[in-house]
BANUVO-577447 format. One line per field, with one value per residue (C-alpha): residue in one letter; x, y, z. Coordinates in pm, 1 decimal. Example, Ala and Ser with C-alpha at 12.3 -4.5 7.8 and 13.67 -1.06 7.14 Angstrom:
<atoms>
r	[A / S]
xx	[1230.0 / 1367.0]
yy	[-450.0 / -106.0]
zz	[780.0 / 714.0]
</atoms>
This chain:
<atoms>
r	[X / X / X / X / X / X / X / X / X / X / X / X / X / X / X / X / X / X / X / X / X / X / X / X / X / X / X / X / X / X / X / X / X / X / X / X / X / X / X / X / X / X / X / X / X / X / X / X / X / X / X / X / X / X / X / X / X / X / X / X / X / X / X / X / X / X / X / X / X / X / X / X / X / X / X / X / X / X / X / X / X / X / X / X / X / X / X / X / X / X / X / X / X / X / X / X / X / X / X / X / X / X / X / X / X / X / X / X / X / X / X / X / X / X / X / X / X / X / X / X / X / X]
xx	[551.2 / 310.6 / 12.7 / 243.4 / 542.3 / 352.4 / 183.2 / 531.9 / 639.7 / 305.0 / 356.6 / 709.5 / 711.9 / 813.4 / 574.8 / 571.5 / 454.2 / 179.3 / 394.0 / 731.2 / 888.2 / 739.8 / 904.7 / 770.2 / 931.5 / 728.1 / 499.7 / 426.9 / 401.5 / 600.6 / 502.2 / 787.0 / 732.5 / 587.6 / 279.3 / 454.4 / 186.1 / 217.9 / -6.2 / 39.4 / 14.4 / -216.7 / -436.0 / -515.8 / -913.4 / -930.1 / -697.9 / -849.7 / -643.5 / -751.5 / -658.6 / -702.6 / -656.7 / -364.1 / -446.7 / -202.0 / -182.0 / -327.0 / -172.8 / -220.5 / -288.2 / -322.2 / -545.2 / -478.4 / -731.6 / -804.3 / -1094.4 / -1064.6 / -1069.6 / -759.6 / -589.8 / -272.6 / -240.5 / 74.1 / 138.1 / 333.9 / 519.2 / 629.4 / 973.2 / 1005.7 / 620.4 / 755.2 / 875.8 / 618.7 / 321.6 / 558.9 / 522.3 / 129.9 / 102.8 / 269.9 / 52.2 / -275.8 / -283.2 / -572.9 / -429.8 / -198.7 / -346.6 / -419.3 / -235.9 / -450.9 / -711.4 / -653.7 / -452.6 / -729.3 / -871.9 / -701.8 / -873.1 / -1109.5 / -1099.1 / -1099.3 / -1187.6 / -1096.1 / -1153.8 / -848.2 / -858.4 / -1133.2 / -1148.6 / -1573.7 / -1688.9 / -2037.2 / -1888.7 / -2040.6]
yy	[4072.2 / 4283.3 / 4073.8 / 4099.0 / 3919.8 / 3683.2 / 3634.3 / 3605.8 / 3334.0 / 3107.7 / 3127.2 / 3071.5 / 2741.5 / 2419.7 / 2206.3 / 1850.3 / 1548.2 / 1370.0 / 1097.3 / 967.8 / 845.6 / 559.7 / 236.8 / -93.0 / -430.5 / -731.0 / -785.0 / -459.8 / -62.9 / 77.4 / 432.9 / 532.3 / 679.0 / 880.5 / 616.3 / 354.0 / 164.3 / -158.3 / -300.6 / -592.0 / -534.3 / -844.3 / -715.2 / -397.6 / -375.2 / -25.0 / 301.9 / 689.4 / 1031.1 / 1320.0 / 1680.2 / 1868.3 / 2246.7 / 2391.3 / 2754.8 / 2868.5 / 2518.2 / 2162.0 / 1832.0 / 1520.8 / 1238.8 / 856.2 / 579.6 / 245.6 / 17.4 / -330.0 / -548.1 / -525.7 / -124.1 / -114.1 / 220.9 / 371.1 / 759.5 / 876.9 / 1204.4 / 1353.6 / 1494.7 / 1187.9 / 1130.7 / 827.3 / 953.1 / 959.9 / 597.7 / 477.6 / 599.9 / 450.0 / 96.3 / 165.9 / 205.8 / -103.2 / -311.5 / -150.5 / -67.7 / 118.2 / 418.3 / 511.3 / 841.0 / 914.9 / 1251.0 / 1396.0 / 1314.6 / 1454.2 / 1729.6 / 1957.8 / 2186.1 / 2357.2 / 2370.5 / 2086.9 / 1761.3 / 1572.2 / 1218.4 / 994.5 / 597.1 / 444.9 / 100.2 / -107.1 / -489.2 / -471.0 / -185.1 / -252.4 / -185.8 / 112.9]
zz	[2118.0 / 1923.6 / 1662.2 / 1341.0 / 1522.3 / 1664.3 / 1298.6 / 1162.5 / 1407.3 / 1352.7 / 977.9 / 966.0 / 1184.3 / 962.5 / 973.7 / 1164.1 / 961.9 / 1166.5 / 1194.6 / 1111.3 / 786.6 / 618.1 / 536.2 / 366.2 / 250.1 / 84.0 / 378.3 / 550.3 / 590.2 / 918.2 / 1033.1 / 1260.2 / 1603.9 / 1714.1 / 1646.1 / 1530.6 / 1348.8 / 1133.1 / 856.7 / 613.9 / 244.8 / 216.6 / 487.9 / 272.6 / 256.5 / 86.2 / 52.4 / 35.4 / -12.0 / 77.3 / 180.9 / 504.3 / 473.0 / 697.9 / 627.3 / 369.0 / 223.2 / 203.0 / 304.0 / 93.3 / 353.8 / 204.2 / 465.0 / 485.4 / 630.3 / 686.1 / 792.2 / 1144.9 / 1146.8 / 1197.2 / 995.8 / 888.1 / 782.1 / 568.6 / 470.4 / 201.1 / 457.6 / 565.6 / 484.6 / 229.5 / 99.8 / -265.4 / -336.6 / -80.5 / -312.9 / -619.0 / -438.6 / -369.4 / -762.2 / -820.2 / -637.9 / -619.5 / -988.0 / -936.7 / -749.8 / -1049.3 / -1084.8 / -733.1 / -708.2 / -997.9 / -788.7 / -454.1 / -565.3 / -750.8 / -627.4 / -384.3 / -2.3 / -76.7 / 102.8 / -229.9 / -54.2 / -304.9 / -285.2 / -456.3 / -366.5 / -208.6 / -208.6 / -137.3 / -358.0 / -184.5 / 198.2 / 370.6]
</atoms>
C-alpha cells in the first residue's frame, strides 16, 4: 500500500469517542463502558472544558471532579453529549456559556474553569 493510501485510510477512519455515551438522572453521571465511571451530582467540586487537537480537528472534552480526586471526562463525541451539557447548564448556572469558551480558537487547549466550589483550590 503506497504513502497516499495509507494517508487516505488514517484520515478517513471515524473516530471513537474516549468513552461511551453519557447518561444522568437526579443523583448521578454514568459513562458507559468501556470505563464505566460514576459520579454524583452533589459530589461535583469543579468542572473544566477544554480541547485537545486531533490533527485535522479539535475535540471538546468537559471534567468532572470531586474532592477525593476522583474524575469523569465526557466528550462531545459521546453519544447523549448534547442534552447532557443542557442538564450541566441547569444546575451549574455558571457554565451557561461554556461552548463560547472552549470552542475559540481553533487548535488551542482553551482550559476553561466553569465551575468550582473553592475558587482558592490549587
Amino acid at each position: 500500500m503506497g504513502i497516499l493510501a495509507r494517508l487516505k485510510k488514517a484520515f478517513s477512519r471515524t473516530h471513537k469517542p474516549l468513552d461511551g455515551a453519557v447518561e444522568f438522572d437526579e443523583q448521578e453521571i454514568r459513562v458507559q463502558p468501556p470505563t464505566e465511571k460514576r459520579i454524583r451530582w452533589a459530589e461535583i467540586d469543579r468542572i473544566v472544558t477544554y480541547k485537545i487537537d486531533l490533527l485535522t480537528y479539535d475535540e471538546i472534552r468537559v471534567q468532572f471532579e470531586n474532592q477525593n480526586g476522583d474524575a469523569i471526562v465526557v466528550t462531545e463525541e459521546s453519544p447523549g453529549f448534547v442534552a447532557f451539557m443542557h442538564e450541566v447548564v441547569r444546575r451549574f448556572p455558571s457554565a451557561q456559556d461554556w461552548h463560547a469558551h472552549v470552542s475559540q480558537p481553533p487548535f488551542v487547549e482553551c482550559w476553561t474553569v466553569l465551575y468550582e466550589s473553592d475558587p482558592e483550590r490549587t
